[in-house]
C-alpha positions as CSV (number, residue, x, y, z in Angstrom):
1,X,-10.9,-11.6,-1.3
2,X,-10.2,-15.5,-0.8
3,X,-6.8,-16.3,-0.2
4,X,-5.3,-19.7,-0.9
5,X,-5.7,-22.0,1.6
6,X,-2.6,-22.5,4.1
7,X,-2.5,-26.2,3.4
8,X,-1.6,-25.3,-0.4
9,X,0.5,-22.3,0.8
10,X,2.2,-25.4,2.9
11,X,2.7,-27.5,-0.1
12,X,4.0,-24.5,-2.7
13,X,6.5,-23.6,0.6
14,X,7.9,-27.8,0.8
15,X,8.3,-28.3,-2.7
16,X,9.9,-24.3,-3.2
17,X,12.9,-25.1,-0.8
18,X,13.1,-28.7,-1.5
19,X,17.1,-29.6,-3.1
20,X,15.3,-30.1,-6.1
21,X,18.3,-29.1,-8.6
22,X,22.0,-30.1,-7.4
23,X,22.9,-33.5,-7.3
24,X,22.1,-35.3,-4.1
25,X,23.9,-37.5,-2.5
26,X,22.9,-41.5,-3.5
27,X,22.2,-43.2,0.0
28,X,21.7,-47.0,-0.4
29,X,19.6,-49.3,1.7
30,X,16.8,-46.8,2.3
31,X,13.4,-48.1,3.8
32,X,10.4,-47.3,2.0
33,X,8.9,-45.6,5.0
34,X,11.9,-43.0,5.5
35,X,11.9,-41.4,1.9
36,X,10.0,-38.5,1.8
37,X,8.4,-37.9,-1.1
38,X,5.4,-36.4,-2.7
39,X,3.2,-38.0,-5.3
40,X,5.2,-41.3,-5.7
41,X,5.1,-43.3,-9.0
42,X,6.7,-46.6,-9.2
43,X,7.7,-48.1,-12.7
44,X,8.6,-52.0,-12.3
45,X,10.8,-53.1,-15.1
46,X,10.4,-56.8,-16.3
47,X,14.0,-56.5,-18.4
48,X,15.9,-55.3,-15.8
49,X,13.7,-57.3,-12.5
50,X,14.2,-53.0,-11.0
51,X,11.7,-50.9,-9.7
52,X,11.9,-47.2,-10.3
53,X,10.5,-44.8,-8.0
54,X,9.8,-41.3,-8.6
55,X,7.7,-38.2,-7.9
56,X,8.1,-34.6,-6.9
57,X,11.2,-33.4,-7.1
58,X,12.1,-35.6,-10.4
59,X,14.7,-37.3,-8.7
60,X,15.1,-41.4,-9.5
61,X,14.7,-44.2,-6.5
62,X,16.0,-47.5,-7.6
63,X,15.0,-51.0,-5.7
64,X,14.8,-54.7,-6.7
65,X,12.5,-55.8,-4.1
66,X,10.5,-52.4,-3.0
67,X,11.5,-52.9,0.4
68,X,15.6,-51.2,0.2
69,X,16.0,-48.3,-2.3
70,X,19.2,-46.3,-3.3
71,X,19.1,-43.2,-4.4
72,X,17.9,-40.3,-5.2
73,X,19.5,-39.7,-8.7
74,X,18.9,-36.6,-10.8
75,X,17.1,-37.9,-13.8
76,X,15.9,-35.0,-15.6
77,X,17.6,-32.6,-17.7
78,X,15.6,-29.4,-19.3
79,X,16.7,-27.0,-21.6
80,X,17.6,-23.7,-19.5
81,X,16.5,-21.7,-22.8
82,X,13.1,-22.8,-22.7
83,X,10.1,-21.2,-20.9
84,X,11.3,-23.9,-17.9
85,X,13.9,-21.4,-16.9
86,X,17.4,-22.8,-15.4
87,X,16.3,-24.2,-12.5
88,X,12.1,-25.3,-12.7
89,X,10.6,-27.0,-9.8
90,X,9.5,-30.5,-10.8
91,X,6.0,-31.9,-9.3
92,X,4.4,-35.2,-10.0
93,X,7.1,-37.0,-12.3
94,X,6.0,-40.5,-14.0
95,X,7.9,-42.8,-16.2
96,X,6.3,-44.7,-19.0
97,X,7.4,-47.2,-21.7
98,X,5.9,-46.6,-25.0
99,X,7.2,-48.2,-28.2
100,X,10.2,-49.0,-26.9
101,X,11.4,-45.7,-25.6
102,X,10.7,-44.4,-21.7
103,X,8.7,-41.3,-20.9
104,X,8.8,-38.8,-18.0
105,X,6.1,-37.4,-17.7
106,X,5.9,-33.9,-15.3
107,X,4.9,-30.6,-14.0
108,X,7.9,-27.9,-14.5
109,X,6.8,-24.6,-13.1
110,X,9.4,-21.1,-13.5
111,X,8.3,-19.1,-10.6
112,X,10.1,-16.0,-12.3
113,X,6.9,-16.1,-15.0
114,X,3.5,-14.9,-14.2
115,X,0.6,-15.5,-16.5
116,X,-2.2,-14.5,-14.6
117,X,-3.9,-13.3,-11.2
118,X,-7.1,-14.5,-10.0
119,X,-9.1,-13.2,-6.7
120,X,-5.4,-11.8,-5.5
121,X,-3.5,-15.0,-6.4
122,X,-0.7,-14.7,-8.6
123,X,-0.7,-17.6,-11.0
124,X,3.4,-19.1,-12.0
125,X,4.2,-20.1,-15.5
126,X,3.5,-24.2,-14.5
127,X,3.0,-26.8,-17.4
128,X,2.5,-30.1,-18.0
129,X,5.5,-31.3,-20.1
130,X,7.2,-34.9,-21.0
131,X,10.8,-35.7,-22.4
132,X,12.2,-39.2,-23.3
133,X,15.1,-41.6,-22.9
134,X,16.4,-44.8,-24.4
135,X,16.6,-46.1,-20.6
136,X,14.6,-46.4,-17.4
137,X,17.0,-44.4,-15.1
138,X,17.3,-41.6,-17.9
139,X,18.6,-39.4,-18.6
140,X,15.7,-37.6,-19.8
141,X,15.5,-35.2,-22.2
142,X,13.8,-32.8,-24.3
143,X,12.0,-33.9,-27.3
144,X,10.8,-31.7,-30.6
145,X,8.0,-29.5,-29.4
146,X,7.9,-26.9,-26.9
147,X,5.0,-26.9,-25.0
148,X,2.5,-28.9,-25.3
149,X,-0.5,-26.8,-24.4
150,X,-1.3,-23.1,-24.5
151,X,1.3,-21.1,-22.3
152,X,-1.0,-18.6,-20.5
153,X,-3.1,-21.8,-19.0
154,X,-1.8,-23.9,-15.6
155,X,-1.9,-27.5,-15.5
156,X,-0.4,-30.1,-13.8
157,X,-0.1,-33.9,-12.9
158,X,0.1,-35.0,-16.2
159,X,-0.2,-39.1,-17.2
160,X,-0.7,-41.6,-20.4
161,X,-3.4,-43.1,-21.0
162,X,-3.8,-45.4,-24.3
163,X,-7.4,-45.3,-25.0
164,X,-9.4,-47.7,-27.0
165,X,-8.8,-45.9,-30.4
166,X,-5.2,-46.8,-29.8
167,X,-4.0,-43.1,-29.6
168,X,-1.9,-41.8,-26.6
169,X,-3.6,-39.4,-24.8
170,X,-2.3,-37.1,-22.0
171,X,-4.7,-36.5,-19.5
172,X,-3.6,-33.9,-16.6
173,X,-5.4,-31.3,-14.1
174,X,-6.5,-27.7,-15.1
175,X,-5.1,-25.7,-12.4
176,X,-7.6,-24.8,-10.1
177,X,-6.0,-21.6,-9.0
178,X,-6.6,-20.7,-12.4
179,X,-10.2,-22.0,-12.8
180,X,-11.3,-21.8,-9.6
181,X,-13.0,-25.2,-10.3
182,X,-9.8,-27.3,-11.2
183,X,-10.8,-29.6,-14.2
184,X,-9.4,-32.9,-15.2
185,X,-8.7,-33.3,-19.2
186,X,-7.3,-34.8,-22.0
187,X,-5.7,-33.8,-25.5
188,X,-4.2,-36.4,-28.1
189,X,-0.5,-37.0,-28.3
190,X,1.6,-37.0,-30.8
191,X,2.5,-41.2,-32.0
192,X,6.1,-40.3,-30.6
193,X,4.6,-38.5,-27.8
194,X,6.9,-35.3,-29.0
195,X,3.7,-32.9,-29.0
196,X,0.0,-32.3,-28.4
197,X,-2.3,-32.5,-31.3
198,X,-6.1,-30.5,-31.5
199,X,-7.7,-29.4,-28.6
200,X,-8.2,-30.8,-25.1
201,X,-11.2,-31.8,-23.9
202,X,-12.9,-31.4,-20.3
203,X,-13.8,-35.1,-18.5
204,X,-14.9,-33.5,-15.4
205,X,-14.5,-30.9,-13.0
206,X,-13.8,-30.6,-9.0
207,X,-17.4,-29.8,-8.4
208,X,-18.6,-33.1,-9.8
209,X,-17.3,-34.9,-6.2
210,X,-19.5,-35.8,-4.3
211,X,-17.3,-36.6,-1.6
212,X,-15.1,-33.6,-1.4
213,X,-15.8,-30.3,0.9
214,X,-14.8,-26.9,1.6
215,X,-16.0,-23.7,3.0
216,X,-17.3,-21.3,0.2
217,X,-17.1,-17.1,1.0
218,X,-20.2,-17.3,2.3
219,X,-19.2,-19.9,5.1
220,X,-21.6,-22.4,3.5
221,X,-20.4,-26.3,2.5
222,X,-19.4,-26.2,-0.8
223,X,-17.5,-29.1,-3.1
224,X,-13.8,-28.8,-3.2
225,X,-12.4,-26.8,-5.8
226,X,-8.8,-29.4,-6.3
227,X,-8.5,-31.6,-8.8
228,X,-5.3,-33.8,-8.4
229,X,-3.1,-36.8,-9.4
230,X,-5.7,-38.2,-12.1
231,X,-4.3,-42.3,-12.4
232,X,-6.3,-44.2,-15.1
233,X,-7.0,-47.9,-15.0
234,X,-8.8,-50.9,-16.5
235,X,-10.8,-53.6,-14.0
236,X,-10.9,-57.3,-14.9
237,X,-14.1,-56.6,-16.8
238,X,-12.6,-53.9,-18.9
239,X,-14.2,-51.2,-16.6
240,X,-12.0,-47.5,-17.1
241,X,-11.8,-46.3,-13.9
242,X,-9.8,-43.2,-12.6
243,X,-8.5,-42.3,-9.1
244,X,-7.7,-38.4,-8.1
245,X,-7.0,-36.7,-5.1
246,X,-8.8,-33.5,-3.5
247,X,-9.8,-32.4,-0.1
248,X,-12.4,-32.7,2.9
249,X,-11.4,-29.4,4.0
250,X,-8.0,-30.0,5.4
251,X,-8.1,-33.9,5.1
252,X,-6.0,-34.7,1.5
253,X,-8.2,-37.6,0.1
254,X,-8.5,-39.8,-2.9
255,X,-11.5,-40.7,-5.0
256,X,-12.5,-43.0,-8.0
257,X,-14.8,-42.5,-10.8
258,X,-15.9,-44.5,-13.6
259,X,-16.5,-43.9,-17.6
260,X,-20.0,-45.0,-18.7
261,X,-18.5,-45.4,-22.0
262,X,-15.4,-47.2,-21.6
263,X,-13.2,-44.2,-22.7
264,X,-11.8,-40.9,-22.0
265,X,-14.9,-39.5,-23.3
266,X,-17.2,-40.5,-20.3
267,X,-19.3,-39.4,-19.0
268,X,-17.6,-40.1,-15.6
269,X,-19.3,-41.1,-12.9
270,X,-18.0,-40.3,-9.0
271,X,-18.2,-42.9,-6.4
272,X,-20.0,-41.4,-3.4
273,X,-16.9,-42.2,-0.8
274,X,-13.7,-41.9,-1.0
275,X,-11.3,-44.7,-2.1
276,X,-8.6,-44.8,0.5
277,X,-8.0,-43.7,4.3
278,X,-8.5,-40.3,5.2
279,X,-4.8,-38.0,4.6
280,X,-3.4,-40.6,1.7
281,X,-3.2,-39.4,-1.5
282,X,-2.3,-39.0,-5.0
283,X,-2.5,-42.5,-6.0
284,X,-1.0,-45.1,-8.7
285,X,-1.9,-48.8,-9.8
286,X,1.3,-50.9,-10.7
287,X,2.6,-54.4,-10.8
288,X,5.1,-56.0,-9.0
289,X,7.6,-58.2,-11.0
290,X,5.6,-61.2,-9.2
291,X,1.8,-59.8,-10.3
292,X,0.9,-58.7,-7.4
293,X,-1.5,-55.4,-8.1
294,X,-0.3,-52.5,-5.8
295,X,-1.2,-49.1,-5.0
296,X,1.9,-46.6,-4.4
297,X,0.4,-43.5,-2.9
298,X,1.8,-41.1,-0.2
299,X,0.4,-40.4,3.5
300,X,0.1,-36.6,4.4
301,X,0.7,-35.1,8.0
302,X,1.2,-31.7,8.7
303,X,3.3,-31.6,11.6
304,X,3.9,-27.9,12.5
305,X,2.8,-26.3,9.7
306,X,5.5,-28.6,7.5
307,X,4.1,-31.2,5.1
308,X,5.1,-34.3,5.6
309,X,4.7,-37.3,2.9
310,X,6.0,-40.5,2.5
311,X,5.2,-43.5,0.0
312,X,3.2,-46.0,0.9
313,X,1.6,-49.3,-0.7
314,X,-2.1,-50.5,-0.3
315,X,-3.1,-54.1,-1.7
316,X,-5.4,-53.6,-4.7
317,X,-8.0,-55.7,-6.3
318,X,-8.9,-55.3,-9.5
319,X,-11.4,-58.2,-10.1
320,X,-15.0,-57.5,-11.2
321,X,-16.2,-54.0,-12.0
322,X,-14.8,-51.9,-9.3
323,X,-11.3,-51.1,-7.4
324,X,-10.9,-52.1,-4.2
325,X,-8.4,-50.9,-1.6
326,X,-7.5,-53.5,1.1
327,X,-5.1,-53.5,3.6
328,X,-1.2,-51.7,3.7
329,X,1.6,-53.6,2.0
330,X,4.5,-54.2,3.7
331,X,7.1,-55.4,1.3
């Protein structure tokens, strides 16, 4: 019976023991390059000329000119009643201003809840969830429903997309653990965002990349089964695109595909290479207070078994039909 893979195990062990729950202590004048951290996101805020960094862990980064940070502050603050438990882990945290309120948007998984096994892997109570504040650096809180999608399911990575009906959508991964073919989907939000309304609907699944690989039971080539870390975007022409993250066997890697239709509904289309270098991942399009277009994304080296990730920026282009990724930024 498959087992999961040690680089997952790897990643479930680093963000398990990571001080994801007491307070840290706020260091100030931080490079960029000596913050580890996991699928970074990177709000820049016109009204206050800040840029807000976070990621897994749902801790806050501050910086006015992306090159010193302080931090990390605790930004989040769950309800210990709910299915979250008292302390959940956080994965994947993203802030986003809609109608004049700010959004963190995250993956909160109680590891003392099992909803399912598959193939001899126990699968944790782990949900996509958002909560809302009147301010950039939080705090963020609960808002009226829940859950937002059906509690014996596992997703993750969740994001906002406003698609060209002008309804909020939140797009995220279906756990692949679960599916054993990790999807990427969407379901309508809620105007306030405070809950999911109808079904979701499936955009694609893992075995649509053409780019991704791992070794099937059999020993054969087969396409990876991860889907992570779906960003959407918009080229100069109008073009949705999306970037997500899988693997070439142990090599963590980031695609792009593109919607023939111009909206969530596809059909999606995957590029035939990857996007960025090989071990950089989990990507984001942002920009800076200036206009430059960015890429925040974090490198990945295993160094002893440990995972090791850091943010990092890539120059973007967004002109004509397609995203390009040129060289690192330093800022």
């Amino acid at each position: 019976m498959k087992k999961l893979s040690t680089a997952i195990l790897n990643f479930m062990l680093l963000v398990s023991i990571s001080p994801l729950f007491a307070q840290p202590k706020v260091r100030q004048n931080i490079p960029l390059d000596s913050i580890r951290l996991s699928d970074p996101f990177i709000f820049a805020d016109s009204v206050s000329r800040t840029y807000y960094m976070t990621g897994t862990g749902g801790m806050l980064w501050k910086s006015k000119d992306l090159k010193s940070w302080e931090g990390p502050y605790q930004i989040a603050k769950t309800d210990p009643n709910s299915w979250m438990g008292p302390k959940p882990m956080i994965w994947a945290a993203e802030l986003h201003k809609y109608k004049g309120k700010y959004y963190f948007f995250g993956t909160f998984t109680n590891r003392n809840v099992k909803i399912d096994s598959v193939r001899g892997n126990v699968v944790e109570r782990r949900a996509c969830h958002i909560l809302v504040s009147n301010k950039p650096e939080g705090p963020y809180v609960p808002m009226q429903d829940s859950i937002y999608l059906p509690a014996n399911i596992a997703t993750l990575d969740n994001t906002l997309w406003i698609d060209k009906d002008k309804q909020p959508y939140m797009v995220y991964c279906y756990e692949w653990l679960q599916t054993w073919d990790g999807t990427i989907e969407k379901i309508m939000l809620k105007p306030d965002l405070s809950g999911t309304i109808g079904a979701a609907k499936l955009l694609f699944k893992a075995s649509a990349s053409p780019w991704s690989r791992d070794k099937g039971e059999d020993g054969k080539e087969i396409p990876n089964k991860v889907t992570d870390g779906p960003y959407l975007f918009r080229t100069s022409t109008g073009r949705l695109g999306m970037i997500w993250t899988s693997w070439i066997h142990d090599v963590y890697t980031q695609g792009v595909a593109y919607s023939t239709s111009g909206t969530l509904d596809g059909p999606w289309i995957q590029e035939k290479e990857p996007i960025t270098p090989p071990n950089y991942g989990h990507g984001m399009l942002f920009k800076t207070l200036e206009g430059k277009d960015l890429m925040g994304i974090h490198s990945h080296k295993d160094v002893n078994g440990r995972y090791i990730r850091v943010p990092k920026l890539f120059e973007v282009s967004l002109k004509g039909d397609k995203l390009t990724v040129g060289k690192s930024y330093q800022p």
